[in-house]
C-alpha positions as CSV (number, residue, x, y, z in Angstrom):
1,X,-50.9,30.0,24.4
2,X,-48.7,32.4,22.3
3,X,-47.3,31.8,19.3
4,X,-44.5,33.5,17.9
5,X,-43.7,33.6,13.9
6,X,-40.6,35.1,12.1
7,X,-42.8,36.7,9.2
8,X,-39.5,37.7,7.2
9,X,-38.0,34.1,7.0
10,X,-38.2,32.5,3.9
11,X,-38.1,32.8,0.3
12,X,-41.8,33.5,-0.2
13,X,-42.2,35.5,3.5
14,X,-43.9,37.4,4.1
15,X,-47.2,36.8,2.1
16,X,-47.1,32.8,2.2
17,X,-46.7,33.1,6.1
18,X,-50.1,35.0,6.1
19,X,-51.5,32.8,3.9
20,X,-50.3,29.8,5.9
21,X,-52.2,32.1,9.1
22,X,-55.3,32.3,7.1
23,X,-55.2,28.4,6.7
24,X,-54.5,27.9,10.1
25,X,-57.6,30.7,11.6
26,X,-60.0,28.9,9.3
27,X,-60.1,25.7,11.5
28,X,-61.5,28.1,14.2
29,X,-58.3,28.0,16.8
30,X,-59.7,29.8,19.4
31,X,-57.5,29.6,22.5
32,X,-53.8,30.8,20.0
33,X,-52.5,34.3,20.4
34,X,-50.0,34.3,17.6
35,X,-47.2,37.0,17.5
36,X,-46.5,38.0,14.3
37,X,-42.6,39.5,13.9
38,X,-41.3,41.5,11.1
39,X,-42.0,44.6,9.4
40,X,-45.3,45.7,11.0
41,X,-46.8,47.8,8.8
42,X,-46.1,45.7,5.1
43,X,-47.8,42.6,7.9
44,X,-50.4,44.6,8.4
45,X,-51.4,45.4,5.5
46,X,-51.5,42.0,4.2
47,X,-53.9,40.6,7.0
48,X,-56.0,43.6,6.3
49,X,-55.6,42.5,2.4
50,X,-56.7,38.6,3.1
51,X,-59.3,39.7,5.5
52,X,-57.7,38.2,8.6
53,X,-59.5,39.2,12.0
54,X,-56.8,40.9,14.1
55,X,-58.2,39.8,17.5
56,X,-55.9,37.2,18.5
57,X,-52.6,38.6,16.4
58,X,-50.1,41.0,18.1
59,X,-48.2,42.6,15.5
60,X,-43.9,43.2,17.4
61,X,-42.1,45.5,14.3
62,X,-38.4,44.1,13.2
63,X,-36.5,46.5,10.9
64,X,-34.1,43.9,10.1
65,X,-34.0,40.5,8.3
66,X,-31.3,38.0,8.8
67,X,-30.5,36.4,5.2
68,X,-30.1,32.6,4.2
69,X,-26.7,33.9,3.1
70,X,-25.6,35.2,6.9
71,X,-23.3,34.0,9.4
72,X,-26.1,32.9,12.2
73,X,-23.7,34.2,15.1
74,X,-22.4,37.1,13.4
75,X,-26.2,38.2,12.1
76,X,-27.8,37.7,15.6
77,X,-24.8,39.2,17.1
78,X,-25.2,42.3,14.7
79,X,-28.8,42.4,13.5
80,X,-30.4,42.4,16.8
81,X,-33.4,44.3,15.5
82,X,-33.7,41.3,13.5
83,X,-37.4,39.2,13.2
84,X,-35.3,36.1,14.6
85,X,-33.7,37.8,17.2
86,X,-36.5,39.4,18.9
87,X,-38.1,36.3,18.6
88,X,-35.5,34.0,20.8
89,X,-35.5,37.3,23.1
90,X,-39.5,37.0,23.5
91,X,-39.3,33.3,23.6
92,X,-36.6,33.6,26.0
93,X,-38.3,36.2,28.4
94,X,-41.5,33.8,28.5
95,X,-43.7,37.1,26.2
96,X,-43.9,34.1,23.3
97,X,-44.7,30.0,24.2
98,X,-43.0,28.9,21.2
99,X,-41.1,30.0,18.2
100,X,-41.3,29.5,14.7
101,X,-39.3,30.7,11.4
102,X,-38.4,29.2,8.0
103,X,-35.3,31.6,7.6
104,X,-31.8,31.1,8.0
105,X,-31.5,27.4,10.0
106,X,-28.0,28.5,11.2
107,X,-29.3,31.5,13.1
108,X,-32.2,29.5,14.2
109,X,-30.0,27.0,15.8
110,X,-28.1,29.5,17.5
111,X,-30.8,31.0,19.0
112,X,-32.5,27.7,20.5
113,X,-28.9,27.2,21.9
114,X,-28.0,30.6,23.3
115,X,-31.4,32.1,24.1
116,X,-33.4,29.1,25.7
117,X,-30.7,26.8,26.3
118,X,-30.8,23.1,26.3
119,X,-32.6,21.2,28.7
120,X,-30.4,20.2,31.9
121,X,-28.9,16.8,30.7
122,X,-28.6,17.2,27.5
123,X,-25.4,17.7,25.7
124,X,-26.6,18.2,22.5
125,X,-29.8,18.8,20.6
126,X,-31.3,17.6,17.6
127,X,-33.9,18.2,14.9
128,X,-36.0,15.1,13.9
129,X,-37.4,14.9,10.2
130,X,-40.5,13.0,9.1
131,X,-40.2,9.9,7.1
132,X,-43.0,8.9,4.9
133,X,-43.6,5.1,5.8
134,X,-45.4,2.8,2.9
135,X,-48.0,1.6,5.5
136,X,-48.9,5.6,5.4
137,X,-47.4,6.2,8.9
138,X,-45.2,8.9,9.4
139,X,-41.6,7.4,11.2
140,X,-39.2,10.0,12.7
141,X,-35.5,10.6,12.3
142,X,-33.0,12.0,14.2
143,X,-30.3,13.8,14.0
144,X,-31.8,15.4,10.1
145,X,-28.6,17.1,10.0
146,X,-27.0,19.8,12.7
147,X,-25.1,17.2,14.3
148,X,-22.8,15.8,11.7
149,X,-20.1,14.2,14.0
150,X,-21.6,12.9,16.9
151,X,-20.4,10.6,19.9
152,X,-21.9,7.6,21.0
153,X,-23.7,9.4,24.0
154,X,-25.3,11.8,22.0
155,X,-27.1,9.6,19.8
156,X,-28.4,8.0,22.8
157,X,-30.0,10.8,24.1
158,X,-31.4,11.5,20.8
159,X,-33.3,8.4,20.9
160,X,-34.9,9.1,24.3
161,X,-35.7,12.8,22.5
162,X,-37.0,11.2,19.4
163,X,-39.0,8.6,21.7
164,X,-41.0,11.2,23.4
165,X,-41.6,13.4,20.5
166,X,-43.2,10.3,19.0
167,X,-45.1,9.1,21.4
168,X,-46.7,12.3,22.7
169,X,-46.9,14.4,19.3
170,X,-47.3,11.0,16.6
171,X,-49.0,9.1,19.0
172,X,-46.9,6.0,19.2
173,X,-47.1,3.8,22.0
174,X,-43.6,2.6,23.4
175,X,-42.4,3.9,19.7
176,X,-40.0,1.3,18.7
177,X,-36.1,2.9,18.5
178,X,-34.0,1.7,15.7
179,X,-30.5,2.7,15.4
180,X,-29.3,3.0,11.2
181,X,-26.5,0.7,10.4
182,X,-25.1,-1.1,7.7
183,X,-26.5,-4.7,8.8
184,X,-28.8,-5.6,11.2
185,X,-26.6,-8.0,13.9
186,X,-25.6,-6.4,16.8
187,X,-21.9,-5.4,16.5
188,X,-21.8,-4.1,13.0
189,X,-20.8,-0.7,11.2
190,X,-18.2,1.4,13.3
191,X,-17.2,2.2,16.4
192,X,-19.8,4.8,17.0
193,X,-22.6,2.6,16.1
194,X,-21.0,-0.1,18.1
195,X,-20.7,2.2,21.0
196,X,-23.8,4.1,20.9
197,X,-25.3,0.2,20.4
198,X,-24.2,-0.9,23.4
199,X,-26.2,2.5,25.0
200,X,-29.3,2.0,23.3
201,X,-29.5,-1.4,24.8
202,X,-29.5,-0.5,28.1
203,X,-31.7,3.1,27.8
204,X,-34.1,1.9,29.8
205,X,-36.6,5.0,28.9
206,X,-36.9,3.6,25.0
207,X,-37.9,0.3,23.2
208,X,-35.0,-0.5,21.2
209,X,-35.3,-2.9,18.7
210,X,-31.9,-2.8,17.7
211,X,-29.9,-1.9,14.5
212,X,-31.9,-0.9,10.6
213,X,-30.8,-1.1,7.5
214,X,-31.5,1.4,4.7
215,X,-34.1,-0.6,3.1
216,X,-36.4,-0.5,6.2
217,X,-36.7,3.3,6.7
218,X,-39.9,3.7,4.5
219,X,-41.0,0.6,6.3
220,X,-42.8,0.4,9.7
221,X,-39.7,-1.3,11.4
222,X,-39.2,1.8,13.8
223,X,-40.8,4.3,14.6
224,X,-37.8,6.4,15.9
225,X,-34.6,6.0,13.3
226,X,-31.3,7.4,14.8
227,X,-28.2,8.5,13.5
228,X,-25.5,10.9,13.3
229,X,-26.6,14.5,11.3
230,X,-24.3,13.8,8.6
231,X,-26.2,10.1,7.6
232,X,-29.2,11.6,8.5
233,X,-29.0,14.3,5.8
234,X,-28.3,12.4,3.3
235,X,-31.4,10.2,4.0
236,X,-33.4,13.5,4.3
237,X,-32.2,15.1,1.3
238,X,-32.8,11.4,-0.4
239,X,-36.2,11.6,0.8
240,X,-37.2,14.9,-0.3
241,X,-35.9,14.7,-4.1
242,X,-38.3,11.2,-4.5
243,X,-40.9,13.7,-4.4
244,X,-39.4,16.4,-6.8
245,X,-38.5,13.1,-9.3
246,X,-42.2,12.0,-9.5
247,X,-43.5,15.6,-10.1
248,X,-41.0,16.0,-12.8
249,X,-42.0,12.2,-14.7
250,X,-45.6,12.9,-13.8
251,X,-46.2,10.4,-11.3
252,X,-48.9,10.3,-9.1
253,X,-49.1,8.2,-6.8
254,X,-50.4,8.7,-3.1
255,X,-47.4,7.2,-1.3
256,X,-45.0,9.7,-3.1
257,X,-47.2,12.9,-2.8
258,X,-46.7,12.1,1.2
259,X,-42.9,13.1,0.3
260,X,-44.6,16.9,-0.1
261,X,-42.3,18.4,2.9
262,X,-45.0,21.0,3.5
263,X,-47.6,18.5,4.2
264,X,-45.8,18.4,7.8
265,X,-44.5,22.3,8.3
266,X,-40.9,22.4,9.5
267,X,-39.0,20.3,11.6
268,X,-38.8,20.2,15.6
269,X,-35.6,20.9,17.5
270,X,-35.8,18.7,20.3
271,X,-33.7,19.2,23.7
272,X,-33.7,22.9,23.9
273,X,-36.1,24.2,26.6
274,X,-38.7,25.5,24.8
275,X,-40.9,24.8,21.6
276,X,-38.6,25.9,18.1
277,X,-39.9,24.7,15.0
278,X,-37.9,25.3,11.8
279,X,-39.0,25.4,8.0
280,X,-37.7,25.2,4.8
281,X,-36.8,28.4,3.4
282,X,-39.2,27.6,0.2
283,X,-42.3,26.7,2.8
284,X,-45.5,28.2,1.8
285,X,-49.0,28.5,3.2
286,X,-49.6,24.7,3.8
287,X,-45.9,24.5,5.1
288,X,-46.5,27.3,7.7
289,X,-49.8,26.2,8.8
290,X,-48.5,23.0,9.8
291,X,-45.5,24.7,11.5
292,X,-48.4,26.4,13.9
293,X,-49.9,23.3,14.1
294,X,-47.6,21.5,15.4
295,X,-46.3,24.6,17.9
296,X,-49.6,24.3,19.3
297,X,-49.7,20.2,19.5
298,X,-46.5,20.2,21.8
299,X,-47.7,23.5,23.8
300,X,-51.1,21.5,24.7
301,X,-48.9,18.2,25.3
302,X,-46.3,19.9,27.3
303,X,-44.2,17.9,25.6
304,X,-41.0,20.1,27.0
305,X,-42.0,19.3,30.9
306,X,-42.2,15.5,29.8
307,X,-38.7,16.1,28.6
308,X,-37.4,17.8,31.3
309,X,-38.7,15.2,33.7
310,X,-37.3,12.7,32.2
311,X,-33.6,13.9,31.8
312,X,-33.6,14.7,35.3
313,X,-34.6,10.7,36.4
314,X,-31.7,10.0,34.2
315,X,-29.2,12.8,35.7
């Protein structure tokens, strides 16, 4: 399998994502090509600097670098020589198995869409976050944020995404599908959670379990959380400053260190056609280890053919 990784996106690219290599070819990967995209020769020099064998590490030279502050059409449009461009355009032409970047998330998004496409079926992707769970599970959520006004039918089908990302990648059998409300009976919150209820109940490719609250996210209640991208942020964003608050007051305590975002890389976008993994522009070498990682967990699961198969039963 082959690998591709933006080496300019990022705030600390492109020396963490070597570093995050060097992590990653320490546990003796043997069977990864990885493609390594962005200015070749300042790359270059780095592996040479950390003593990283070149044997299974193709080196593609982009002169540009789309910035966090960019317009993602306008900077793919125009910066075509760009490390995330050339990387949808290898991903796209089948030269790469699966992309990775922690640069501009707009760009990236636009890329999945326009370069690989969505899988036939569905109408819209999404990218599922990991939620730390107090039993010291991971639980997944969906939509983490590019969907902010969904409709009922596209929060269905992120629940079928969601449910076979966590059952073939977390290793949950018949993952359990909650959908986050503002009470548990069935007919609360608004019309979209009404509606998209009503579609959960009959998906007959998940195990819904009906509606969450708030208070059971960092519980084991489900396995697969769903909402719309705007609540889903929020809970994200929630989640991610519990773990700057205990670093600041000096807690330590193994349940809030699991908040540590690069523990688990970037995030997957689920529903295009091919493996994109995205990363937080301050990921560093743990961060973009895991991103690999996980690249190379749905490659060997062929997660995306699972996918596919199944929106085409439901088409």
């Amino acid at each position: 399998m082959n690998i591709g990784l933006d080496m300019m996106g990022g705030d600390y690219a492109p020396l963490e994502a070597v570093n995050g290599i060097s992590l990653f070819l320490a546990e003796g990967h043997q069977n990864v090509t990885l493609t390594l995209i962005g200015d070749a020769g300042v790359v270059k020099d780095l592996l040479i600097a950390h003593v990283i064998p070149l044997d299974n590490i193709v080196l593609v030279h982009a002169s540009q670098v789309i910035e966090m502050h960019d317009h993602p059409t306008k900077a793919l449009r125009e910066k075509k020589d760009s490390s995330i461009a050339i990387g949808f355009q290898l991903l796209g032409t089948g030269k790469i198995d699966a992309f990775i970047s922690a640069g501009n998330t707009g760009a990236m998004m636009v890329g999945a869409l326009f370069s690989i496409k969505a899988i036939d079926g569905v109408s819209r992707p999404t990218i599922g976050a990991y939620i730390p769970r107090e039993n010291g599970t991971l639980g997944l959520l969906v939509d983490a944020g590019i969907n902010a006004d969904c409709k009922p039918e596209n929060l269905n089908q992120f629940a079928t995404l969601g449910s076979l990302y966590a059952e073939h990648i977390l290793g949950y059998k018949n993952p359990k599908v909650g959908l986050i409300n503002v009470g548990e009976e069935e007919g609360k919150g608004n019309l979209l959670m009404q509606a998209a209820y009503a579609l959960l109940k009959e998906n007959q490719h998940i195990n819904f379990i009906g509606n969450i609250e708030g208070r059971d996210i960092v519980l084991d209640k489900a396995d697969v959380m769903v909402c719309d991208g705007f609540t889903g942020n929020v809970v994200l964003k929630m989640a991610e400053s519990i773990y700057d608050l205990t670093k600041r007051r000096g807690v330590t305590d193994e349940h809030f260190d699991r908040f540590n975002f690069e523990r688990y890389g970037g995030v997957p976008v689920l529903g295009v056609s091919k493996p994109v993994i995205i990363g937080h522009g301050i990921s560093k070498d743990l961060a973009f280890k895991n991103m690999i990682s996980s690249a190379q967990l749905m490659l060997e699961k062929d997660l995306l053919q699972k996918m596919k198969d199944v929106f085409v039963q439901k088409s």
